[in-house]
mmCIF file of the C-alpha atoms, coordinates in Angstrom:
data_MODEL
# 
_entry.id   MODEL 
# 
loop_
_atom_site.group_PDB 
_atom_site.id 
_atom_site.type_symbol 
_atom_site.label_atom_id 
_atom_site.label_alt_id 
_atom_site.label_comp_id 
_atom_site.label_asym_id 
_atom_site.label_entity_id 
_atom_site.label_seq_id 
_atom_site.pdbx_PDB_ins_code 
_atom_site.Cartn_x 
_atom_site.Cartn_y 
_atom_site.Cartn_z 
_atom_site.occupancy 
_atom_site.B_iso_or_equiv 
_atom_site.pdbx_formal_charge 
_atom_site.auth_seq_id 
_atom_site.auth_comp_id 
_atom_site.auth_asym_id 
_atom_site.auth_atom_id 
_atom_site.pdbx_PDB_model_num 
ATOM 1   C CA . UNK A 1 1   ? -31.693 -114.311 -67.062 1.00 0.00 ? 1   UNK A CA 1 
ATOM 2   C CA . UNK A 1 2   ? -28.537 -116.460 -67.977 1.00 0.00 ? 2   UNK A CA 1 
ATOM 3   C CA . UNK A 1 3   ? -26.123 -114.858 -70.331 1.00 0.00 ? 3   UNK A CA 1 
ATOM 4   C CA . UNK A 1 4   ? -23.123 -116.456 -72.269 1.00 0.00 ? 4   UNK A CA 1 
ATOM 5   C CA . UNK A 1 5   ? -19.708 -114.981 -70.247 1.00 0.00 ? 5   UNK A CA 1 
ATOM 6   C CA . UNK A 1 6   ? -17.124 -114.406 -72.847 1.00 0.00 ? 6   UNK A CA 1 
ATOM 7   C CA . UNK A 1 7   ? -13.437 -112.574 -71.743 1.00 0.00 ? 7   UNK A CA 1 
ATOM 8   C CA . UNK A 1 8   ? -12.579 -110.488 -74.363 1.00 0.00 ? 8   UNK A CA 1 
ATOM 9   C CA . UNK A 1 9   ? -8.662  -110.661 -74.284 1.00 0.00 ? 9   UNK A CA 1 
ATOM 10  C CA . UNK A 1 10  ? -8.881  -111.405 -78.414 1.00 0.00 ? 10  UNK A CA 1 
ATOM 11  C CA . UNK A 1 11  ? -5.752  -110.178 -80.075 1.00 0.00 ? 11  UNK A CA 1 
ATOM 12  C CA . UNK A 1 12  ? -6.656  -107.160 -82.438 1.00 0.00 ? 12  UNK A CA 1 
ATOM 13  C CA . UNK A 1 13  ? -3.559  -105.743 -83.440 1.00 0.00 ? 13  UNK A CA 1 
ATOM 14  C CA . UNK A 1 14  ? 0.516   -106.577 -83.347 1.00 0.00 ? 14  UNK A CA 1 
ATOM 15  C CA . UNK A 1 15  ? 0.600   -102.667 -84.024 1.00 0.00 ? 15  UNK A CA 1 
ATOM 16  C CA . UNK A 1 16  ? 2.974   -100.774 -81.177 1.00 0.00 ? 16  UNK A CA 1 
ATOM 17  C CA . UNK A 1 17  ? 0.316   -98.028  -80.983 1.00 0.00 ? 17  UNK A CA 1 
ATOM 18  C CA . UNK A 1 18  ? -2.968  -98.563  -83.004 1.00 0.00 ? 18  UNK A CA 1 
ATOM 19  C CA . UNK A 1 19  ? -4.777  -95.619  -83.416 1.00 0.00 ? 19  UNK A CA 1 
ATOM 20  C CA . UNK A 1 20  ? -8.526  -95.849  -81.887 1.00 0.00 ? 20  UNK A CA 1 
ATOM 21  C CA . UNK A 1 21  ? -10.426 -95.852  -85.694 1.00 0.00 ? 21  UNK A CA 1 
ATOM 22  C CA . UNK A 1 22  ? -8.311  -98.838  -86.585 1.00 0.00 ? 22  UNK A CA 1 
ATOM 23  C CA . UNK A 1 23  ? -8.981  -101.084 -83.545 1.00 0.00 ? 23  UNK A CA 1 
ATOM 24  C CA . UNK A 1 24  ? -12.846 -99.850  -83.881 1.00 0.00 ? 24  UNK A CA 1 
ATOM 25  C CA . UNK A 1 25  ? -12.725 -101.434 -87.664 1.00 0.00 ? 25  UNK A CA 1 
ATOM 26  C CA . UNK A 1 26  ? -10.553 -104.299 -86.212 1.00 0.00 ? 26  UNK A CA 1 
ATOM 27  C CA . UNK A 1 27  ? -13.768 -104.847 -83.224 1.00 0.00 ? 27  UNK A CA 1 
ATOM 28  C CA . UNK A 1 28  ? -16.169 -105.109 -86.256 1.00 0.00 ? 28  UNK A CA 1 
ATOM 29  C CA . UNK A 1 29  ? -14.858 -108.172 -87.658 1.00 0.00 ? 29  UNK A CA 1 
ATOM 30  C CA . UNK A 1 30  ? -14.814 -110.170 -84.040 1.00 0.00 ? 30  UNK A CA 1 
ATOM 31  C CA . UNK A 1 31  ? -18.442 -108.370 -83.094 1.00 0.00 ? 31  UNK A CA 1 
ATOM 32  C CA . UNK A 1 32  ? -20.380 -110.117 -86.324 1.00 0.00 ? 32  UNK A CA 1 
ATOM 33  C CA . UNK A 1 33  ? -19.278 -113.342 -84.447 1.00 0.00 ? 33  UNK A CA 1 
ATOM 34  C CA . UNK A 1 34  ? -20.430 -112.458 -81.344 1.00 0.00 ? 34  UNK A CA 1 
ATOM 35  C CA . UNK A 1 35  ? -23.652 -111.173 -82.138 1.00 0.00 ? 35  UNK A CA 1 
ATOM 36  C CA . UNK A 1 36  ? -23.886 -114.496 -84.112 1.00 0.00 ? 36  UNK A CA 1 
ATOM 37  C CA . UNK A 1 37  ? -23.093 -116.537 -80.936 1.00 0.00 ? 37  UNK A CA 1 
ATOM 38  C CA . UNK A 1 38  ? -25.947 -114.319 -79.350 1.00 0.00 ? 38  UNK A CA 1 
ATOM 39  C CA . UNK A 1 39  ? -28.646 -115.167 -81.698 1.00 0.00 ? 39  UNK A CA 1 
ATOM 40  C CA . UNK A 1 40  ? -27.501 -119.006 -81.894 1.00 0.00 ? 40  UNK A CA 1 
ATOM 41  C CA . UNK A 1 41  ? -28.184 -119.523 -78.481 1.00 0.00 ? 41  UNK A CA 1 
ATOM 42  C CA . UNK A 1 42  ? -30.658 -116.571 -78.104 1.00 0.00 ? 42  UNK A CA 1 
ATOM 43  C CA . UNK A 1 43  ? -28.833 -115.134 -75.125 1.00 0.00 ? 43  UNK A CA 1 
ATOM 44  C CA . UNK A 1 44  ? -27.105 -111.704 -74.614 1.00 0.00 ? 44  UNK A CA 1 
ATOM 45  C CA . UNK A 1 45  ? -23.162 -111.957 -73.887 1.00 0.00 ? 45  UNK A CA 1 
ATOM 46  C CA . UNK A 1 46  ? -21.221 -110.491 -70.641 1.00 0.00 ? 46  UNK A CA 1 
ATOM 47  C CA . UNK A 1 47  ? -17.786 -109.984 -71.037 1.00 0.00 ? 47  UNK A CA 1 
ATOM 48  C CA . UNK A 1 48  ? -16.308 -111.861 -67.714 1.00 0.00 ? 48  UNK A CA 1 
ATOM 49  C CA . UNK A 1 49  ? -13.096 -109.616 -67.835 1.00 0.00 ? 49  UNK A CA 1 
ATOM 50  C CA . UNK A 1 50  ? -11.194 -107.399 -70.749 1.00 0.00 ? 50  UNK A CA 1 
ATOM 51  C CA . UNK A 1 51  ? -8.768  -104.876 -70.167 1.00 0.00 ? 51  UNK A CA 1 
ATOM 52  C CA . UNK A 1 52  ? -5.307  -103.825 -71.545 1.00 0.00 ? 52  UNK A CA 1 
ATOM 53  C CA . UNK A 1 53  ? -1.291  -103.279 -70.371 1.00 0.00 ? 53  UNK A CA 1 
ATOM 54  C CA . UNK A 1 54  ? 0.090   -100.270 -70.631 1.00 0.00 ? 54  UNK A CA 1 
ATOM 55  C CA . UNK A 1 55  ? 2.492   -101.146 -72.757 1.00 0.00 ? 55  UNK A CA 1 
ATOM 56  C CA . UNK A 1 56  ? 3.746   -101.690 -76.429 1.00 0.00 ? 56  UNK A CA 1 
ATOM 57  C CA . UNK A 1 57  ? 1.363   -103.880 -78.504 1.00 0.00 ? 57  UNK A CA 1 
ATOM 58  C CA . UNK A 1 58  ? -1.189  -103.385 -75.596 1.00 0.00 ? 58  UNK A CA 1 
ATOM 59  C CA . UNK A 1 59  ? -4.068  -104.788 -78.573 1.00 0.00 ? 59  UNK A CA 1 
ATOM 60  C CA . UNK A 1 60  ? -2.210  -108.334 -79.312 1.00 0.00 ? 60  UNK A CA 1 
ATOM 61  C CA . UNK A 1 61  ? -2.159  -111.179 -77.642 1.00 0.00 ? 61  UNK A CA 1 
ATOM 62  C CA . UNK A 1 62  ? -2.248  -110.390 -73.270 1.00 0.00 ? 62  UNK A CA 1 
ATOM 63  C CA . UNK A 1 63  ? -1.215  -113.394 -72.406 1.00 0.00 ? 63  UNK A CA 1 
ATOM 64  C CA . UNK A 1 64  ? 2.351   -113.468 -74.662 1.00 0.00 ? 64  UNK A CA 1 
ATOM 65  C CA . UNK A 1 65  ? 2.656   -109.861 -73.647 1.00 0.00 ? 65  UNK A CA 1 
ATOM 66  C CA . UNK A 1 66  ? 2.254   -110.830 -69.910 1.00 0.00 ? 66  UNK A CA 1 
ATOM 67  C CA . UNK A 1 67  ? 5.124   -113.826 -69.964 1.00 0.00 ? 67  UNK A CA 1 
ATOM 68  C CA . UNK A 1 68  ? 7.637   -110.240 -71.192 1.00 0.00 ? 68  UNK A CA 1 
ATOM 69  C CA . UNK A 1 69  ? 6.280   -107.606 -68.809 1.00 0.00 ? 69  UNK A CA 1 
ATOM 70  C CA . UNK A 1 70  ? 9.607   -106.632 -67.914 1.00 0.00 ? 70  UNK A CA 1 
ATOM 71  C CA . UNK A 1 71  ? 10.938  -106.148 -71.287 1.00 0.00 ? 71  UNK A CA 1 
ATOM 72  C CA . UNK A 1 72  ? 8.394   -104.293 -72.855 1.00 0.00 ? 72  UNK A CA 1 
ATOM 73  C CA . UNK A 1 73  ? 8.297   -100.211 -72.798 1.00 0.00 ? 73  UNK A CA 1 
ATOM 74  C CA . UNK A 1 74  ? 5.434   -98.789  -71.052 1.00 0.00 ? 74  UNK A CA 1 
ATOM 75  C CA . UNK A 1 75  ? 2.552   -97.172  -73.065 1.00 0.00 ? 75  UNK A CA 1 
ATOM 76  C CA . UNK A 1 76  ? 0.117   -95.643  -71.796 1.00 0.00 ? 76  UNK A CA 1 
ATOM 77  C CA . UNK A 1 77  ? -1.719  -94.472  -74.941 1.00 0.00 ? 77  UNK A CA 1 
ATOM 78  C CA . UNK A 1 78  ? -1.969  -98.102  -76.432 1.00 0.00 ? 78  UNK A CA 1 
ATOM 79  C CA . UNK A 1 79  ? -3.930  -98.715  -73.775 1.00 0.00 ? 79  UNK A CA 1 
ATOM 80  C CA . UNK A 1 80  ? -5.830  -95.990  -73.347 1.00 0.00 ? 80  UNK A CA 1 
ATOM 81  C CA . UNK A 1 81  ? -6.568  -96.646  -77.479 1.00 0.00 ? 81  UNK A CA 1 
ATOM 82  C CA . UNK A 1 82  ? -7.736  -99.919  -76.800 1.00 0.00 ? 82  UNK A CA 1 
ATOM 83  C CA . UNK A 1 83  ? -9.731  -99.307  -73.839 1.00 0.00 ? 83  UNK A CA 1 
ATOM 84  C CA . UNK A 1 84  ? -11.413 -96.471  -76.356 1.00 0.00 ? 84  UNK A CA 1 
ATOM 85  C CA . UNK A 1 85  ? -12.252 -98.795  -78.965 1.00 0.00 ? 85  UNK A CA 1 
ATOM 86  C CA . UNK A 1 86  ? -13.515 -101.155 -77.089 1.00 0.00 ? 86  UNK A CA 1 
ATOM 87  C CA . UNK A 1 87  ? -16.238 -99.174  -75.488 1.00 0.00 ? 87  UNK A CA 1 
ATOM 88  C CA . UNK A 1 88  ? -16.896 -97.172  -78.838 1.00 0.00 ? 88  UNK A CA 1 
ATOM 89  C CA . UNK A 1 89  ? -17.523 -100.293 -80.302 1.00 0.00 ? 89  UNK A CA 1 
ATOM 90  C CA . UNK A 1 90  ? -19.869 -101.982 -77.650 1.00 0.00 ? 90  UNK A CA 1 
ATOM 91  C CA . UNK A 1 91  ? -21.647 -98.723  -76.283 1.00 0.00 ? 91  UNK A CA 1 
ATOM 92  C CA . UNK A 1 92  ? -24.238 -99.226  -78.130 1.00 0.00 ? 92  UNK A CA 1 
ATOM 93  C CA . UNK A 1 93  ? -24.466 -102.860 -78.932 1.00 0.00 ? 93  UNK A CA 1 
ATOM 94  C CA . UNK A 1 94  ? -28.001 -104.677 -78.209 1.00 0.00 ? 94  UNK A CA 1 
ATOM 95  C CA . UNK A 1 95  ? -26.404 -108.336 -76.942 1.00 0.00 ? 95  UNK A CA 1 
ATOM 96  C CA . UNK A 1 96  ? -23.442 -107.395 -75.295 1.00 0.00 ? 96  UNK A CA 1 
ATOM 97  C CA . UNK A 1 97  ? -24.462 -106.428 -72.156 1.00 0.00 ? 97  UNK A CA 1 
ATOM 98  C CA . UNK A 1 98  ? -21.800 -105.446 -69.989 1.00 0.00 ? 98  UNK A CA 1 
ATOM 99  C CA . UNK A 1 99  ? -18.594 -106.203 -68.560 1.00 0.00 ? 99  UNK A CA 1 
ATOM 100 C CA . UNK A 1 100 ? -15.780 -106.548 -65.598 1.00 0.00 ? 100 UNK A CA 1 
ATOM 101 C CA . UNK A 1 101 ? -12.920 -104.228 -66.457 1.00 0.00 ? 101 UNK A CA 1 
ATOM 102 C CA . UNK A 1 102 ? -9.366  -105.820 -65.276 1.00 0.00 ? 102 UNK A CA 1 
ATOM 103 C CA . UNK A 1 103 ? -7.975  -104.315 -62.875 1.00 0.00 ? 103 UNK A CA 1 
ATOM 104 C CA . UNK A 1 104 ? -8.734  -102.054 -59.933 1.00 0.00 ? 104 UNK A CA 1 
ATOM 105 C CA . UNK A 1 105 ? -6.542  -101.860 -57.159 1.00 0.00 ? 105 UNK A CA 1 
ATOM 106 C CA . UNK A 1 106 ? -8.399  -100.503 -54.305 1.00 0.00 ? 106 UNK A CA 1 
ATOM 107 C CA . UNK A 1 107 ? -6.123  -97.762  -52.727 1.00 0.00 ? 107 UNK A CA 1 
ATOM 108 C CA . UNK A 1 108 ? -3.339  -98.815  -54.990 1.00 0.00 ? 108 UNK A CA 1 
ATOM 109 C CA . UNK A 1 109 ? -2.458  -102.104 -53.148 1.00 0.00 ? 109 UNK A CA 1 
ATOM 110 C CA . UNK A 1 110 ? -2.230  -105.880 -54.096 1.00 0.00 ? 110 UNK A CA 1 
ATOM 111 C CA . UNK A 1 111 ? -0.740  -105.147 -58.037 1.00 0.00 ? 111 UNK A CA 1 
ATOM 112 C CA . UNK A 1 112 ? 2.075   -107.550 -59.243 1.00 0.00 ? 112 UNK A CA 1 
ATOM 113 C CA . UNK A 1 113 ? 5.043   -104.965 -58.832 1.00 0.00 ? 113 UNK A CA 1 
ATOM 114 C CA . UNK A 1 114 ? 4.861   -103.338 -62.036 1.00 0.00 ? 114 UNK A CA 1 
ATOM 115 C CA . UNK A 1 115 ? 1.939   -100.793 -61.456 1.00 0.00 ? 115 UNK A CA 1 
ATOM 116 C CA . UNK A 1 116 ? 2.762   -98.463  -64.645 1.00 0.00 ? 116 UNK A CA 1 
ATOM 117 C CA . UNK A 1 117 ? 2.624   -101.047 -67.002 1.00 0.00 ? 117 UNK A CA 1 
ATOM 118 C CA . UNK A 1 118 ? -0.285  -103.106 -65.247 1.00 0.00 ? 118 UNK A CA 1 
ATOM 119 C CA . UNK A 1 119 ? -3.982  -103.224 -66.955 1.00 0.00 ? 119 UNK A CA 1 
ATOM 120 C CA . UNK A 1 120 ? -5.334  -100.945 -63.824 1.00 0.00 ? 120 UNK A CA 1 
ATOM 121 C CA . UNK A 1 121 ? -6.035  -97.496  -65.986 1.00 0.00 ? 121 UNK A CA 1 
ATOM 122 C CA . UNK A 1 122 ? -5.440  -95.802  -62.736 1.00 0.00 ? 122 UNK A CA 1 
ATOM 123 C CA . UNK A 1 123 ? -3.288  -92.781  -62.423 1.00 0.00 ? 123 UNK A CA 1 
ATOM 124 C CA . UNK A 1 124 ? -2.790  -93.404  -66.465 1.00 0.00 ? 124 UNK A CA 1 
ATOM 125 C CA . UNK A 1 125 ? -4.324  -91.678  -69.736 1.00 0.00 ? 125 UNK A CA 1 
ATOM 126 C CA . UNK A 1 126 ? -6.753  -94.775  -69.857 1.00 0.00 ? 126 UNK A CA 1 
ATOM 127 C CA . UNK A 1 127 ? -8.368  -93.166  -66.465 1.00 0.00 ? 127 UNK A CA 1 
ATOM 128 C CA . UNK A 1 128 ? -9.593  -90.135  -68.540 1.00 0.00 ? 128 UNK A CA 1 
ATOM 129 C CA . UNK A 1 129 ? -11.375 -92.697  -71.162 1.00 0.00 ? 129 UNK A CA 1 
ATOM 130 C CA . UNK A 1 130 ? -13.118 -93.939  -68.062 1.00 0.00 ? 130 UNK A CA 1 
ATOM 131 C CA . UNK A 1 131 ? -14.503 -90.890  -67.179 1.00 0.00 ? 131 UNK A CA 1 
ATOM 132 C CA . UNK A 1 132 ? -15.475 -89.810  -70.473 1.00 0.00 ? 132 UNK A CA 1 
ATOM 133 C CA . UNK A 1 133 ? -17.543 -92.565  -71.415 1.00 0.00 ? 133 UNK A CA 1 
ATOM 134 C CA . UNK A 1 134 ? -18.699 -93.144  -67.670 1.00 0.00 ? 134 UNK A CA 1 
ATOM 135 C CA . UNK A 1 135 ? -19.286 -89.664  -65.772 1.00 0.00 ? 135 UNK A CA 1 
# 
């Protein structure tokens, strides 16, 4: 069955740390125009990639936040918000159907050189959202 592939890098919040109940509310407003897309084209969605830094801001725009990696603090519990929002809000959703989380380093190897403030949740506070909403 085809399915519309969607990466879900949207910017939710310029907030340093949202807190999980306000990114949640903030996933509400972009999920009534997803499910819309769904039911326009009568197709479930995949989310090709999402994922978070682990650093200030982690919810705002990735790709702005990528071009200052080096300047930014790290933060693990933005991301570990984030990553918590996002699967509380799509857990249970009946057209988004899964997704490729960015980014797993097999053995730790092949990152850019900045490992602690990289979107891999490993060795981080974001691993033990993982394995609460996956083991």
């Amino acid at each position: 069955m085809l399915r519309i592939g969607i990466n879900a890098y949207f910017p939710l919040s310029g907030r340093k740390t949202p807190e999980v109940e306000y990114l949640i509310q903030l996933w509400k407003d972009k999920s009534s125009e997803l499910e819309k897309l769904s039911k326009r084209f009568d197709k479930k969605i995949w989310f090709t990639e999402y994922g978070y830094l682990s650093v200030d801001h982690a919810a705002d725009k990735t790709w702005e936040l990528e071009s200052r990696i080096h300047e930014l603090s790290i933060n693990e519990v933005a991301q570990s918000n984030a990553l918590d929002a996002f699967y509380q809000t799509w857990k249970n959703s009946k057209f988004i159907v899964g997704g490729f989380l960015w980014k797993w380093f097999p053995e730790g190897q092949g990152h850019e050189g900045y490992p602690e403030k990289d979107y891999t949740p490993q060795g981080k506070e974001a691993m033990l959202v993982l394995q609460a909403h996956f083991c």
